[in-house]
C-alpha positions as CSV (number, residue, x, y, z in Angstrom):
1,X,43.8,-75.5,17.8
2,X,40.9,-72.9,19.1
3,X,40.9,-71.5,15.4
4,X,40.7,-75.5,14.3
5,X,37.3,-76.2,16.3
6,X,36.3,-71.9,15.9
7,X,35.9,-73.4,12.3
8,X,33.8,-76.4,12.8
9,X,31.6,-74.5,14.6
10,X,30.8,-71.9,12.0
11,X,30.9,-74.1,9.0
12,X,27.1,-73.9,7.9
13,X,25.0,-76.6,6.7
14,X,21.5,-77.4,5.8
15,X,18.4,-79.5,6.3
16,X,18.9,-82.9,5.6
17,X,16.4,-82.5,3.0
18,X,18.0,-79.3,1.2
19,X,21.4,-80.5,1.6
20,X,20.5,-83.3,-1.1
21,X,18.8,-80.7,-3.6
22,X,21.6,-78.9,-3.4
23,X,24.2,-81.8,-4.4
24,X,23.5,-83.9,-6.4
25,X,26.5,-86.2,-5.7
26,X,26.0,-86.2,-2.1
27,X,25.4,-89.9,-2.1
28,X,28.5,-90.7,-3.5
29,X,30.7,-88.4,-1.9
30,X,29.3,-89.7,1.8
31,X,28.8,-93.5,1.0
32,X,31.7,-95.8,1.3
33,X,32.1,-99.2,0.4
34,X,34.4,-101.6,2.1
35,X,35.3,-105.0,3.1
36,X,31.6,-106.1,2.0
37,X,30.0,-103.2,4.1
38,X,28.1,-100.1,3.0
39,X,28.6,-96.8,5.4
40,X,25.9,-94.8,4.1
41,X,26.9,-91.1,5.7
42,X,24.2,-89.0,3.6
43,X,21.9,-88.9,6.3
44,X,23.5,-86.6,8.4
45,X,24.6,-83.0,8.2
46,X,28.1,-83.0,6.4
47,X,28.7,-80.9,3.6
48,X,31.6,-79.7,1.7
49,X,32.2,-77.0,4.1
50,X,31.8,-79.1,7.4
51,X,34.5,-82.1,6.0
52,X,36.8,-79.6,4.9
53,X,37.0,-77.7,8.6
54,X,37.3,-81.0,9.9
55,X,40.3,-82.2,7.9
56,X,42.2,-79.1,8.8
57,X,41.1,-80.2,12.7
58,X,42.6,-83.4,11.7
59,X,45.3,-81.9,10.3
60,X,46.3,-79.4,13.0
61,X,45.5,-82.8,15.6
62,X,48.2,-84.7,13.4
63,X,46.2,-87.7,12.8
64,X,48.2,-88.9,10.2
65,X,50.9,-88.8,12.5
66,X,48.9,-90.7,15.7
67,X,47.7,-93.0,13.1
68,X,51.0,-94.2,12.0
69,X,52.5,-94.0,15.6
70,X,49.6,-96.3,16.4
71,X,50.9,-98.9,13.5
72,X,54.1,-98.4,14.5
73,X,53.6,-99.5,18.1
74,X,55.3,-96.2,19.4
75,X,54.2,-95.3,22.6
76,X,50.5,-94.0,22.2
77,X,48.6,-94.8,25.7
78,X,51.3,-92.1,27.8
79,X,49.8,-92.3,30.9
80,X,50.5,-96.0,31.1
81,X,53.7,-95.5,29.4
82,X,53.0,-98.3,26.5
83,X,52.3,-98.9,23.2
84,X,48.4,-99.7,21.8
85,X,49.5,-102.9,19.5
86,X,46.0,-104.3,19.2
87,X,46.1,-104.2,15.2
88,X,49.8,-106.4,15.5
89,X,47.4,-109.5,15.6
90,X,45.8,-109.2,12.8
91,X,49.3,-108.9,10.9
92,X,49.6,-104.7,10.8
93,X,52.6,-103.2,13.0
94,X,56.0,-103.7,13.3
95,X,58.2,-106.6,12.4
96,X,58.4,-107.4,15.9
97,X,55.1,-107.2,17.5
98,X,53.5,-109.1,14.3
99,X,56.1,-112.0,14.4
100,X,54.8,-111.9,19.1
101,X,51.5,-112.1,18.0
102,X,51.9,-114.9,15.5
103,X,53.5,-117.0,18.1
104,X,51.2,-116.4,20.4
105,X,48.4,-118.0,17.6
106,X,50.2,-120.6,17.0
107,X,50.6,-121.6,20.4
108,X,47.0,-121.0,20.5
109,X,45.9,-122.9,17.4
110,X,48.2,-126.2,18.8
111,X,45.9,-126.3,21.6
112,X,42.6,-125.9,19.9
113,X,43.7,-129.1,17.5
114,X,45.0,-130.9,20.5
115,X,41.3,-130.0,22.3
116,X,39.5,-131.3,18.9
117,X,41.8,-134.3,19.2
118,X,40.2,-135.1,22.7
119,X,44.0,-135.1,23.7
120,X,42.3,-134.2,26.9
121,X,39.2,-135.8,27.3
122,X,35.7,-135.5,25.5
123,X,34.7,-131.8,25.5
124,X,31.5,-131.1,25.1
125,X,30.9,-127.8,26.8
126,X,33.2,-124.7,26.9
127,X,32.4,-122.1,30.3
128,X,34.8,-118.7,29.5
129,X,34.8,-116.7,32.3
130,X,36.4,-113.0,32.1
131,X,34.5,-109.3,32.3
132,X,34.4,-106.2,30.4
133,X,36.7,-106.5,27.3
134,X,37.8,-110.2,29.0
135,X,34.0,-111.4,27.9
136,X,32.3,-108.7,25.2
137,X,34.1,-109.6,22.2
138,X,34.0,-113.2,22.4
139,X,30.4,-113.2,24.1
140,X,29.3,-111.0,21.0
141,X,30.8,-112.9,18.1
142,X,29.7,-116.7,19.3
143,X,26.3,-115.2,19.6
144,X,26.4,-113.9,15.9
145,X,28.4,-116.3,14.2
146,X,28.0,-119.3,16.1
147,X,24.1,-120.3,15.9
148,X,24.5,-122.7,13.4
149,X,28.5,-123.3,13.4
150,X,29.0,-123.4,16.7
151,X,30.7,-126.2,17.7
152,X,30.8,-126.6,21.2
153,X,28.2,-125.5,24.0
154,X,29.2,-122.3,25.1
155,X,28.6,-119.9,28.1
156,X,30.4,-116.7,28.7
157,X,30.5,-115.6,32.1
158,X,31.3,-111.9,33.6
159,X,28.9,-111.0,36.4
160,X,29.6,-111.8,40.0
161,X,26.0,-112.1,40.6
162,X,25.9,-116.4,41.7
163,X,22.8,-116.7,39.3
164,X,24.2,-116.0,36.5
165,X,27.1,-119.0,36.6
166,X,24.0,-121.4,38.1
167,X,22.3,-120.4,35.3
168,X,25.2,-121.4,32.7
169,X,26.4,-124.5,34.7
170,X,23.1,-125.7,35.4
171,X,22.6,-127.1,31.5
172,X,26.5,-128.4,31.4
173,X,28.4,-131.9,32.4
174,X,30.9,-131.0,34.5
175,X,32.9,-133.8,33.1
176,X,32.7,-132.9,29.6
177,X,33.2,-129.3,30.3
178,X,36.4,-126.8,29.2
179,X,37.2,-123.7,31.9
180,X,38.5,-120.8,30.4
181,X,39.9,-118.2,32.5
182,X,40.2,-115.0,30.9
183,X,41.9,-112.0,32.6
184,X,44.5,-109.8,31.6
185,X,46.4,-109.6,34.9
186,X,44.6,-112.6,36.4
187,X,43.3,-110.8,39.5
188,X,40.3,-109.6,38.4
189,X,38.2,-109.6,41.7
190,X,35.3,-110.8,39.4
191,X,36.9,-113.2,37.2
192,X,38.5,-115.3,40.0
193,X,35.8,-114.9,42.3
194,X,33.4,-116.8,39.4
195,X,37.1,-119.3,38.5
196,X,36.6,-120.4,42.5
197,X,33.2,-121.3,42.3
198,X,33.2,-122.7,39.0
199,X,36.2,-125.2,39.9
200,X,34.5,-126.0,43.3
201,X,31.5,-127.0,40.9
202,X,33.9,-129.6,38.9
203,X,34.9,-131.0,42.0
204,X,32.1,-131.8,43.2
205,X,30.7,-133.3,39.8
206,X,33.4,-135.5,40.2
207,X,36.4,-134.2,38.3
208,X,39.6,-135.2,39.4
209,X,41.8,-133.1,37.8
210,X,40.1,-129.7,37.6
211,X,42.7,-127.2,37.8
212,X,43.6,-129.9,34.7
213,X,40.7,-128.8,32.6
214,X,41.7,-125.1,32.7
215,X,42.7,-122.8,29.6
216,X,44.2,-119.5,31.1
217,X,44.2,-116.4,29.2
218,X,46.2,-113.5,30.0
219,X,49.2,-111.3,29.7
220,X,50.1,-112.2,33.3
221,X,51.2,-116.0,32.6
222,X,53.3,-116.3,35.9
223,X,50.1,-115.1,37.8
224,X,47.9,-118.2,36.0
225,X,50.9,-120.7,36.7
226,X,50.6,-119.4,40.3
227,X,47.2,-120.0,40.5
228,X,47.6,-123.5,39.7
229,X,47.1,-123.8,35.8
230,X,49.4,-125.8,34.0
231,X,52.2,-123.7,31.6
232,X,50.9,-125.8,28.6
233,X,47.0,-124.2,29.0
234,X,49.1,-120.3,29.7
235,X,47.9,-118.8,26.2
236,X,49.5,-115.5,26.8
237,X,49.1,-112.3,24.8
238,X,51.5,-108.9,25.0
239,X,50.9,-106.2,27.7
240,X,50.3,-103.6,24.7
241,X,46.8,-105.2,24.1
242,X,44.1,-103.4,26.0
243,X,41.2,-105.8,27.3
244,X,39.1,-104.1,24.6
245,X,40.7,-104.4,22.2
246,X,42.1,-108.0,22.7
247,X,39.5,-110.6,21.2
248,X,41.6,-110.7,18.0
249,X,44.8,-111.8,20.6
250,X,44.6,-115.1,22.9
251,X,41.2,-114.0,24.3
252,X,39.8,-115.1,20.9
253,X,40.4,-118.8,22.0
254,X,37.0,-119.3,22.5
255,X,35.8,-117.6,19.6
256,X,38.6,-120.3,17.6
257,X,37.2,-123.2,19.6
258,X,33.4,-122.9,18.9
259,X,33.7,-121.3,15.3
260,X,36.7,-122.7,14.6
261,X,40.5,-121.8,13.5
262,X,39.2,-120.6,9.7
263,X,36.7,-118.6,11.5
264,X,39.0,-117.2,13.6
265,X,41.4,-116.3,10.8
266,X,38.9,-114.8,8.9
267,X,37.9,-112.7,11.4
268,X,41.7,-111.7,11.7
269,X,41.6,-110.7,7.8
270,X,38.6,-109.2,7.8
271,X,40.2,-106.3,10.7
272,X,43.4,-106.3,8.3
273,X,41.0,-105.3,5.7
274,X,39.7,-102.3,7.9
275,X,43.3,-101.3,8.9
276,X,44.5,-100.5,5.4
277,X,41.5,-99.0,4.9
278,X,41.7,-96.9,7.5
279,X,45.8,-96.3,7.1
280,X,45.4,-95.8,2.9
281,X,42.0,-93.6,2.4
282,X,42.2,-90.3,2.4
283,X,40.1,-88.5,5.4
284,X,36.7,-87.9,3.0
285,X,37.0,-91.2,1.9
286,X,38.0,-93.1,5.1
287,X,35.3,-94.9,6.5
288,X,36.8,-94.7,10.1
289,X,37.9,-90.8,9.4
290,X,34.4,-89.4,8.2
291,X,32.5,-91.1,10.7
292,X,34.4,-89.4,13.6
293,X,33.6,-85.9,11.9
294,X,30.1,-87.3,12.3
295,X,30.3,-87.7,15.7
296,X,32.3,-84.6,16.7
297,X,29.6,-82.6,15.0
298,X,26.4,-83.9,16.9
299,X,28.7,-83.8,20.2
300,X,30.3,-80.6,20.2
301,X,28.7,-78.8,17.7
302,X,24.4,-79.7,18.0
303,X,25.3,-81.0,21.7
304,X,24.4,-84.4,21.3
305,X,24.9,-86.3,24.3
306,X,23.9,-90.0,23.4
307,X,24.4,-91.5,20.4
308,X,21.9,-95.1,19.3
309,X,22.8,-97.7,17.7
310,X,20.0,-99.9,16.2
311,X,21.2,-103.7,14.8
312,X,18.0,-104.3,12.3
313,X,19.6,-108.5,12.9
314,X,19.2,-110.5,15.9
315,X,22.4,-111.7,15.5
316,X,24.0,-108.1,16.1
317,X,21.8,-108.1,19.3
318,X,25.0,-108.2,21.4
319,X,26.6,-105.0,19.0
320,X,25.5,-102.0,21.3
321,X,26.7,-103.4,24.6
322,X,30.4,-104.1,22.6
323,X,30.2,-101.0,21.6
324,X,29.2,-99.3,25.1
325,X,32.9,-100.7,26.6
326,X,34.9,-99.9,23.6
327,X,33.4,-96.6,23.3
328,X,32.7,-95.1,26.5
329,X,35.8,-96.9,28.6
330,X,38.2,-95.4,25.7
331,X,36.9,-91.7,25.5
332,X,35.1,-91.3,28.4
333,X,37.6,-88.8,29.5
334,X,37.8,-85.3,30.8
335,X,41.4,-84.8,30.6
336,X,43.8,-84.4,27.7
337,X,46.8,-86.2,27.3
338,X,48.6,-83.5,28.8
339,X,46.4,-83.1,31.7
340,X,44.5,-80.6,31.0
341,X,40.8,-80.2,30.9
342,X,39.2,-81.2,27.6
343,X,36.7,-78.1,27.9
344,X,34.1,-79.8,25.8
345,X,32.3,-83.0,24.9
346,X,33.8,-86.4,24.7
347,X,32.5,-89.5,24.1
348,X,28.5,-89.7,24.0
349,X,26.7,-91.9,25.9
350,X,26.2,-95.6,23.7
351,X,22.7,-97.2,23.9
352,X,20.7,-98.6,21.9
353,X,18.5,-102.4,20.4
354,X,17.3,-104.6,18.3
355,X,14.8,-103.6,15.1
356,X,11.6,-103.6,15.3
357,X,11.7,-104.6,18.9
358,X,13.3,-100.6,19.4
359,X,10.7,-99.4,17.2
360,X,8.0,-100.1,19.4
361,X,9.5,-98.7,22.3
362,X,12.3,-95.8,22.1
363,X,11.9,-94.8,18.7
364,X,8.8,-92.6,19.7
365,X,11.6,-90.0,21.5
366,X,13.5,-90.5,18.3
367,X,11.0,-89.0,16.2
368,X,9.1,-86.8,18.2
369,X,10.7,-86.1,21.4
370,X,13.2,-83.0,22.7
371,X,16.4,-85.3,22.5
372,X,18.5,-84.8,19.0
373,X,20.0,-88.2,19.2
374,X,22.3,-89.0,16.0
375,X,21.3,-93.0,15.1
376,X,23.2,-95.7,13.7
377,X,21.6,-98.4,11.8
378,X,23.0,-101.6,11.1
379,X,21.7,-104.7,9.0
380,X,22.8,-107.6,6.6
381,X,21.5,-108.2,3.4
382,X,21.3,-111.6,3.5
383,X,19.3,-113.5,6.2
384,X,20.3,-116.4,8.4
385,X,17.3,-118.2,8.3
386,X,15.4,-120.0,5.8
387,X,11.5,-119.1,6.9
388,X,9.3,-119.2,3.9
389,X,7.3,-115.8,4.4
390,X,9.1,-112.9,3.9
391,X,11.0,-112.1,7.0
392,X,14.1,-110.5,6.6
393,X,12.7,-108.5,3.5
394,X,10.2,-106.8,6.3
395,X,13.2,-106.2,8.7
396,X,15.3,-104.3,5.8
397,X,12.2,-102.1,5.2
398,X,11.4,-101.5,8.7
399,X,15.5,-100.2,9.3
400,X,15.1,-98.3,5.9
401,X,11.7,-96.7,6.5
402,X,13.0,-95.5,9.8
403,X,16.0,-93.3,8.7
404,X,13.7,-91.9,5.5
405,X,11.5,-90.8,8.1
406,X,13.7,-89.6,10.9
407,X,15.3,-87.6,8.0
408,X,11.6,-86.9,6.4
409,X,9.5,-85.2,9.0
410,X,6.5,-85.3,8.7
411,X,3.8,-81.7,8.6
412,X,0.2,-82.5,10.1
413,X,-2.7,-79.4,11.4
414,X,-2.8,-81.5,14.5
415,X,1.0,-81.2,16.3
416,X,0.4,-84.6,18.0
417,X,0.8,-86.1,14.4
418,X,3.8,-84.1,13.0
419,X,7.3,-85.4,13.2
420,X,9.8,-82.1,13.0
421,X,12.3,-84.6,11.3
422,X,15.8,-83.4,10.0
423,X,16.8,-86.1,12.8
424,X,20.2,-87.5,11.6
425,X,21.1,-91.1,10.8
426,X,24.0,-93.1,9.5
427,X,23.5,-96.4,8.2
428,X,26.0,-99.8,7.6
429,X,24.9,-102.4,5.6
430,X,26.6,-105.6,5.7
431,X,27.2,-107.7,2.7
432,X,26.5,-110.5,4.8
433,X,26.9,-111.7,8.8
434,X,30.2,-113.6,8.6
435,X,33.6,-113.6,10.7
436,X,35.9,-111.2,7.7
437,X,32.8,-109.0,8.1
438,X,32.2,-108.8,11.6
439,X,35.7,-108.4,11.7
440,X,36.1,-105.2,9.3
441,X,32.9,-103.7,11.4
442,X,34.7,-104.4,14.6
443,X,37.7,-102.9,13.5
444,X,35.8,-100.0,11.9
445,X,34.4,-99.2,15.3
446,X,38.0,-99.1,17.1
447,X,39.4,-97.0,14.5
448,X,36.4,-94.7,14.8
449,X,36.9,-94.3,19.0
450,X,41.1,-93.6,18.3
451,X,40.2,-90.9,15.7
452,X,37.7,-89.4,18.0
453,X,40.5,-89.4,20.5
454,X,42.5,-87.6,18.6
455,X,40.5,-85.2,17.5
456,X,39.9,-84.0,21.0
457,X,43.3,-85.0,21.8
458,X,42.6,-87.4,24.9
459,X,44.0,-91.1,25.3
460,X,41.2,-93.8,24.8
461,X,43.9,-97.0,25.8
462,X,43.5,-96.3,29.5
463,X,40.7,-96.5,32.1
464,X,41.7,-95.0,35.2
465,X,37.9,-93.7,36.2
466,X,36.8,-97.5,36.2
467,X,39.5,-97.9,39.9
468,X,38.1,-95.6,42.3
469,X,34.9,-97.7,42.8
470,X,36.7,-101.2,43.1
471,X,39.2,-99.5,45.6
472,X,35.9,-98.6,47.7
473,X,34.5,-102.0,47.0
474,X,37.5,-103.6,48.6
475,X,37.7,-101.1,52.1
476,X,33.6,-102.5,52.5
477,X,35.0,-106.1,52.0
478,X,37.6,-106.0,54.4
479,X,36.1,-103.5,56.8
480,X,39.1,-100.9,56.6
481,X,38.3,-97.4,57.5
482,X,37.1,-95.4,55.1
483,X,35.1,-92.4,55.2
484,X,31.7,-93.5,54.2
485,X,28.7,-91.2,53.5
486,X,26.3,-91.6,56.1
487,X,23.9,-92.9,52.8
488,X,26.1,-95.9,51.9
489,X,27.0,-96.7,55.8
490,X,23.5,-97.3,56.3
491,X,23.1,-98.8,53.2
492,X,26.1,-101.5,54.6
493,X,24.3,-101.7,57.6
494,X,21.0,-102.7,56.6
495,X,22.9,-105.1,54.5
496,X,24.8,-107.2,56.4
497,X,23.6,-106.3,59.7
498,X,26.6,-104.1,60.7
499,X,28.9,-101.2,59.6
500,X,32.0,-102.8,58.0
């Protein structure tokens, strides 16, 4: 494995610049098409000589073989000792998960007609609480998909902080309004603390039922039955679904209520499009593949430490915090699967915008600051609105411009107005913003983070480092001892007036 990476590292490349002089098929061998989306790969620092050391890395990692252990739903995430059977939902794994998961949808899909039916009531409003993968994915696809569509009032709900379910339950009728419950094991501190205080809310709007008007989602079912949710609103989905990767299981309920079931299955589709992609293509020609030698490179070979991701569509706005969660919780390791230490960069840090709202106040580092920070683009050719001046034609040449220049550089006798440029960039241009789109991107990204894991041979389906804090959290609740730094006893002290 040493000589594997000893390879990467001394594989040579050029300037951006040079390296298209010197091939003049560079655009086609690093731009893939697929699933109505354009990865444009040329702007960053692959060669011949670079893919080539990475697909002997890849093949001395195995990745063909952790790629069709992954389909195969063969125990992957060994330090929880499960399967990862995320892509089962979208119809790719084995007989037997697949045939789970369409149960599951079509237990899900009876209750969506029944709730279009009014077989409960008038719903007018729909109030999804969860947190982290529980919330992103459906919080991030009603924003982009459901502006116009959308056809239910919708708030989704993951931060303890009171104001923010005020705010959301202040502009809904608490008689016309839908609780969803999301939560894997369905005793997420979080998630029930926000439940409580949402149902106390319907009570005292005058609902008289409202454990009645509850949806549970979760792969606990016997936890939400507990809790007092009747076993006809339990949408369950399988323990082998992580929270990030589950929106395309039962936690897409919401995302099937407000867009719709067609939405929902085209979303599904889309994803299925991206898996075959990802498990036919060969490695210099798989979107999901190439892009992970990208990122290895910056990271372990320039040092990169962040990585930004820039969605030229206001739509997208929600893309970089999705992808800070599914990114960062999955390899934000510093252990390999066996246990040992990694000994060397693994997942960058995620940040990142909106265009040309970034422009005018980050991308000033990006050009001309110390940082090398790799950037992703993303836009959509066709807009959403109608305006008559020329809008989205401005925001495609704003996101273009600024990759030909990071790339560009720019040479003036004053140093204050030259840009060193050979600044990489990758950019993916959508056909359009719909659900089979959004769902080959989102799948895209997934596969990206599991051959990144591989590569550096960690597991990115558990999240052990996120525990410690909440175990803390829980001694300053209940007041148990705990050895406290004199810093956060007196922080506890001047908070509620006395140590805990």
């Amino acid at each position: 494995m040493r000589d594997a990476w000893a390879n990467v590292e001394k594989a040579e490349t050029q300037p951006l610049s040079d390296l298209f002089k010197s091939d003049s098929d560079r655009l086609t061998k690093l731009t893939i098409e697929e699933a109505g989306i354009r990865f444009d790969f040329s702007k960053t620092h692959l060669n011949g000589s670079l893919v080539s050391a990475f697909e002997a890395l890849a093949e001395a990692r195995d990745l063909a073989g952790a790629r069709e252990a992954l389909f195969s739903g063969k125990q992957i995430n060994v330090t929880e000792g499960r399967a990862a059977e995320h892509t089962a939902e979208r119809g790719q794994g084995t007989p037997e998960s697949v045939a789970r998961a369409q149960g599951f949808h079509a237990r899900m899909r009876a209750l969506v007609d029944a709730i279009e039916a009014e077989a409960f009531g008038p719903i007018r409003s729909i109030l999804h609480i969860g947190i982290g993968g529980s919330a992103l994915g459906p919080k991030f696809l009603i924003d982009a998909l459901g502006r116009d569509e959308q056809r239910y009032k919708t708030a989704v709900i993951s931060n303890v902080d009171g104001a923010a379910l005020e705010e959301a339950i202040g502009g809904f009728d608490p008689q016309t309004t839908l609780l969803v419950i999301a939560s894997k094991t369905f005793t997420t501190s979080e998630t029930m603390l926000n439940a409580q205080s949402a149902l106390l809310w319907m009570q005292e709007g005058g609902v008289a039922d409202p454990y009645g008007r509850i949806v549970a989602l979760t792969a606990n079912p016997g936890k939400a039955i507990a809790f007092g949710v009747d076993e006809t609103r339990v949408l369950p989905f399988a323990e082998t679904v992580g929270g990030r990767y589950s929106l395309w299981s039962s936690l897409g309920f919401p995302i099937a209520l407000a867009l719709g079931w067609e939405a929902f299955e085209e979303l599904l589709e889309g994803a299925a499009t991206m898996d075959r992609h990802f498990r036919l293509a060969p490695p210099a020609a798989n979107a999901p593949v190439l892009v992970a030698f990208v990122d290895r490179y910056y990271a372990n070979v320039r040092g990169s430490e962040t990585r930004a991701v820039f969605a030229y569509d206001e739509r997208l706005r929600l893309l970089p915090s999705y992808l800070q969660q599914l990114e960062m919780e999955s390899n934000g390791k510093r252990v390999t699967t066996d246990g040992k230490p990694v000994g060397r960069a693994t997942s960058p840090i995620v940040w990142g915008g909106v265009g040309t709202d970034a422009q005018h106040a980050v991308f000033q580092l990006l050009h001309q600051g110390t940082h090398l920070v790799p950037v992703e683009f993303i836009a959509a050719i066709e807009p959403e609105h109608g305006l008559a001046f020329d809008h989205h034609r401005q925001l495609l040449i704003n996101c273009f411009a600024q990759g030909a220049a990071l790339m560009a550089g720019k040479q003036a006798d004053d140093p204050a107005h030259s840009y060193p440029g050979d600044r990489p960039s990758t950019t993916i241009l959508l056909d359009r913003v719909d659900p089979a789109t959004l769902g080959a991107l989102l799948a895209f990204y997934e596969h990206r983070t599991f051959v990144n894991a591989v590569l550096l041979g960690i597991n990115p389906f558990d999240q052990f480092g996120v525990e410690f804090g909440k175990e803390i959290a829980k001694a300053i609740d209940s007041g148990d001892a705990f050895d406290f730094d004199p810093s956060t006893r007196a922080l506890i002290e001047r908070a509620f007036g006395e140590a805990e």
